[in-house]
C-alpha positions as CSV (number, residue, x, y, z in Angstrom):
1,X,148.0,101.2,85.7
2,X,144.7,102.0,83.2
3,X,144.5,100.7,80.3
4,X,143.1,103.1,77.9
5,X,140.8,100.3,76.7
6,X,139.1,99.9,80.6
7,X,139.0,103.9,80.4
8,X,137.2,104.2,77.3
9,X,135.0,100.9,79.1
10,X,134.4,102.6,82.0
11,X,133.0,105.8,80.3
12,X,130.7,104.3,78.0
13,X,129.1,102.5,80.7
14,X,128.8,105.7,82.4
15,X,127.5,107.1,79.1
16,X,125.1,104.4,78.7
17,X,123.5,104.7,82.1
18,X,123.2,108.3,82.0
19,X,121.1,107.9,78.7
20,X,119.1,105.4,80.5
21,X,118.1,107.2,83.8
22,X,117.4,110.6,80.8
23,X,115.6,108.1,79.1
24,X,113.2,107.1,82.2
25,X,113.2,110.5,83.7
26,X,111.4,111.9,80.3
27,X,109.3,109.3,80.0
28,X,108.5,109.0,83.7
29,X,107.2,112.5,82.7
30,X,105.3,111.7,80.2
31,X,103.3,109.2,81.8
32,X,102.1,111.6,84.3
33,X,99.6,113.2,80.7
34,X,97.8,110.1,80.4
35,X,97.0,109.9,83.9
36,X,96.0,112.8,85.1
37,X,93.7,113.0,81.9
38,X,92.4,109.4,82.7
39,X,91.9,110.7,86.4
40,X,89.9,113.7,85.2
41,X,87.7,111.7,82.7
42,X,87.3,109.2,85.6
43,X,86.1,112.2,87.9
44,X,83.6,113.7,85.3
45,X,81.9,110.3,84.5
46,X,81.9,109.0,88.2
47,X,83.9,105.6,87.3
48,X,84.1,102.8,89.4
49,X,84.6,99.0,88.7
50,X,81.9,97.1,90.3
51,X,80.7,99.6,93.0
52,X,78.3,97.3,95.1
53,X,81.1,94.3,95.0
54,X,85.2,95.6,96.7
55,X,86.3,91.9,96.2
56,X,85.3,91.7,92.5
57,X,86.6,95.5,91.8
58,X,89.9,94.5,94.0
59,X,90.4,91.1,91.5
60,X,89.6,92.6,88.2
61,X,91.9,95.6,89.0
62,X,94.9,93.2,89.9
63,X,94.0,91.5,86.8
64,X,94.0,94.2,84.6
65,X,97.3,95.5,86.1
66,X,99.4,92.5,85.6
67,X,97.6,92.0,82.1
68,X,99.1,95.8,81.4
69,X,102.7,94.8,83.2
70,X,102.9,91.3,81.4
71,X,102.7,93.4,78.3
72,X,104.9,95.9,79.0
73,X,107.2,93.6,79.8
74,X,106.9,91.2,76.5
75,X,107.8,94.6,74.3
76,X,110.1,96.3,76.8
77,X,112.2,96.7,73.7
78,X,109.6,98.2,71.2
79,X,107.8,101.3,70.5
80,X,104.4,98.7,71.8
81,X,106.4,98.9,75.0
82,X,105.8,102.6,75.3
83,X,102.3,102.5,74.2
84,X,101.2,100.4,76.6
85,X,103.2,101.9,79.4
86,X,101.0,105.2,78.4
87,X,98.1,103.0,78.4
88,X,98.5,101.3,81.6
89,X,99.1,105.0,83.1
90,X,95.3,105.8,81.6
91,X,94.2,103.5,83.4
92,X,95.7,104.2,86.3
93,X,94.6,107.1,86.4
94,X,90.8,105.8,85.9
95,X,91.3,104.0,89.2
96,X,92.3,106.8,90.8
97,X,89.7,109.1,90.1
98,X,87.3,107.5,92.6
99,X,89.4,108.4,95.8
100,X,90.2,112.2,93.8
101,X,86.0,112.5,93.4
102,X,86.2,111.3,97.5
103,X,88.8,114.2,97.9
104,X,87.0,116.4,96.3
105,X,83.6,116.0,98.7
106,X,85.7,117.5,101.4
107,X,85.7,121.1,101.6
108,X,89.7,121.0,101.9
109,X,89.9,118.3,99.5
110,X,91.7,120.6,96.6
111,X,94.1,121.3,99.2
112,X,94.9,118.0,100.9
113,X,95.4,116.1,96.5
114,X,97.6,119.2,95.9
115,X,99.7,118.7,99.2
116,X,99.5,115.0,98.7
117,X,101.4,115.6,95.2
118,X,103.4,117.9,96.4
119,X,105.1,115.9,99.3
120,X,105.4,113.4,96.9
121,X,107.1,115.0,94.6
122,X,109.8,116.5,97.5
123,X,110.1,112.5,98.9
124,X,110.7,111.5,94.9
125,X,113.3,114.2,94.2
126,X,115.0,114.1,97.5
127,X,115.4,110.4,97.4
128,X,116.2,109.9,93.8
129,X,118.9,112.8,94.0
130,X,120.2,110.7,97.1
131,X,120.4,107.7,94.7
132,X,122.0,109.2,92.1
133,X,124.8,111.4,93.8
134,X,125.6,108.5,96.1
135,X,125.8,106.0,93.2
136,X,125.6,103.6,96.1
137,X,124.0,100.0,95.0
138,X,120.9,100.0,97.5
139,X,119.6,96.6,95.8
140,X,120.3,94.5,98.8
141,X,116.9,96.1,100.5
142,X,115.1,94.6,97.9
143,X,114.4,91.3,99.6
144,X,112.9,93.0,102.6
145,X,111.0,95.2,100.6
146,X,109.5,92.2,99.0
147,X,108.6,90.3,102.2
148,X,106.7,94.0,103.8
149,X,105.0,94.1,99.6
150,X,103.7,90.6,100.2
151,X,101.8,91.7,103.6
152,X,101.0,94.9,102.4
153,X,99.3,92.7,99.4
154,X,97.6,90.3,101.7
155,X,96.7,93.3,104.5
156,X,94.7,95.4,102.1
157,X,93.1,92.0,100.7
158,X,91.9,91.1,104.4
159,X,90.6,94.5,104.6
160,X,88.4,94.3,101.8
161,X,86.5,92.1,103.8
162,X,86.8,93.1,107.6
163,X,87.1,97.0,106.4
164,X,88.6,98.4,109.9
165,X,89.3,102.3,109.7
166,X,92.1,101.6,111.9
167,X,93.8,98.8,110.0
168,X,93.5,101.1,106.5
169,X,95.3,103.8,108.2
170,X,98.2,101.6,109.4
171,X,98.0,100.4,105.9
172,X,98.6,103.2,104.6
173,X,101.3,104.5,106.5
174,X,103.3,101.5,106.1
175,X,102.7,101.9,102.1
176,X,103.9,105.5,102.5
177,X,107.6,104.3,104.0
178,X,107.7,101.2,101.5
179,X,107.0,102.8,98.7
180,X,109.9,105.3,99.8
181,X,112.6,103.7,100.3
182,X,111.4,101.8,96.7
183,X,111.8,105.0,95.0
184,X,115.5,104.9,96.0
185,X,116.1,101.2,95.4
186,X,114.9,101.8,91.9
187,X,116.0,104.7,91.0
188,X,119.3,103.1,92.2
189,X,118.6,100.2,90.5
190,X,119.0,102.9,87.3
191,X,122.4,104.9,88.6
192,X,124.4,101.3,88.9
193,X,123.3,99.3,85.9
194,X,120.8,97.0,87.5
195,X,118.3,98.2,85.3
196,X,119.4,98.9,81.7
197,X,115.9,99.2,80.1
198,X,114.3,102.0,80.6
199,X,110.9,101.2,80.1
200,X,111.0,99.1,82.9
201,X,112.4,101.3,84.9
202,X,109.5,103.8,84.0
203,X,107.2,101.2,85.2
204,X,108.9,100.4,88.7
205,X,109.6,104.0,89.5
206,X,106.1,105.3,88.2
207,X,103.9,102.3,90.3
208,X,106.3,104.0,93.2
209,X,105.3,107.1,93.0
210,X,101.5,106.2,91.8
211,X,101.0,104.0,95.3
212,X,102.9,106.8,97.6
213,X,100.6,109.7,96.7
214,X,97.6,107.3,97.1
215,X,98.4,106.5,100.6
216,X,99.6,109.9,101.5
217,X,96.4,111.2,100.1
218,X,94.7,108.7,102.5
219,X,96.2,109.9,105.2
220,X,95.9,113.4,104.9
221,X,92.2,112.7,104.4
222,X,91.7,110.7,107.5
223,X,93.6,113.3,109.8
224,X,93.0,116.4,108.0
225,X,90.1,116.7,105.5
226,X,87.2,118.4,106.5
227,X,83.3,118.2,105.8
228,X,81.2,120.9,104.5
């Protein structure tokens, strides 16, 4: 037998997550402005962090990135949450106007950035609608997804040295399925209440989606774009 208390429970828990996955959806939107306008500045002005030195560029971009995430997370409950989420996404998008200008030096390169955002917009809404009609907890991937983060993390650093073609492409497509199946571990994440704030959740789904149309992009480029 229900209670009408564990009811009434039950439903504002629902309520409650609902709100939050609306919540993370619109601003998940949002934070798409700031970085396409900071990819467009970054594409007009050239931009590039230390150009003669990858090493330096790699460190001061991981720096600034977990400067931007350490305070997102300190105000995860404030309005200062938000504004640096949007910020963090400006800059994101500065960083990713180098490999757009790249793009755009092939004569296909409109094409290839529009078809790289577009599969990864079908991969985002087909796993994320998986997540949340299933309502099944996929949280228990997390640890491998970790452990394949970690080498990903320490393969791209070798190859800022060694810089082998071949290794960057097999890079890249392991990033592509990682950064997949992380799209439906968070958005998951969302759908069963392991994620309540929805700033956060912004954060992990948008650095998802951010680092799958980078390496798609860089694989679509390497088999597919063309020189004038």
């Amino acid at each position: 037998m229900q209670y009408p208390y564990e009811i009434a429970g039950r439903a504002g828990y629902a309520a409650q997550q609902n709100r939050v996955l609306r919540n993370t959806y619109a601003l998940l939107a949002l934070s798409m402005v700031p970085t396409v306008l900071g990819a467009m500045i970054g594409v007009q002005l050239g931009f590039s962090f230390f150009q003669g030195s990858p090493l330096m560029s790699f460190v001061l971009f991981l720096a600034l990135a977990w400067g931007f995430m350490w305070g997102i997370e300190k105000n995860k409950d404030s309005g200062v949450g938000v504004a640096l989420l949007l910020g963090f996404t400006f800059f994101m998008g500065l960083m990713l106007s180098r490999m757009l200008g790249f793009a755009l030096g092939f004569s296909n390169g409109a094409t290839l950035i529009a078809l790289a955002a577009g599969g990864t917009g079908a991969v985002f809404f087909t796993l994320a609608g998986i997540a949340t009609t299933t309502k099944k907890d996929f949280s228990g991937l997390s640890k491998f997804l970790f452990v394949g983060l970690v080498v990903l993390l320490l393969a791209s650093l070798a190859n800022v040295f060694f810089q082998v073609p071949a290794l960057a492409l097999t890079i890249s497509a392991a990033a592509v399925m990682l950064f997949s199946v992380f799209i439906l571990v968070d958005v998951s994440r969302v759908v069963t209440g392991g994620e309540t704030n929805y700033i956060m959740a912004t954060l992990a789904i948008y650095l998802d989606i951010y680092n799958l149309f980078v390496n798609l992009l860089n694989l679509l480029l390497a088999f597919t774009g063309e020189r004038d």
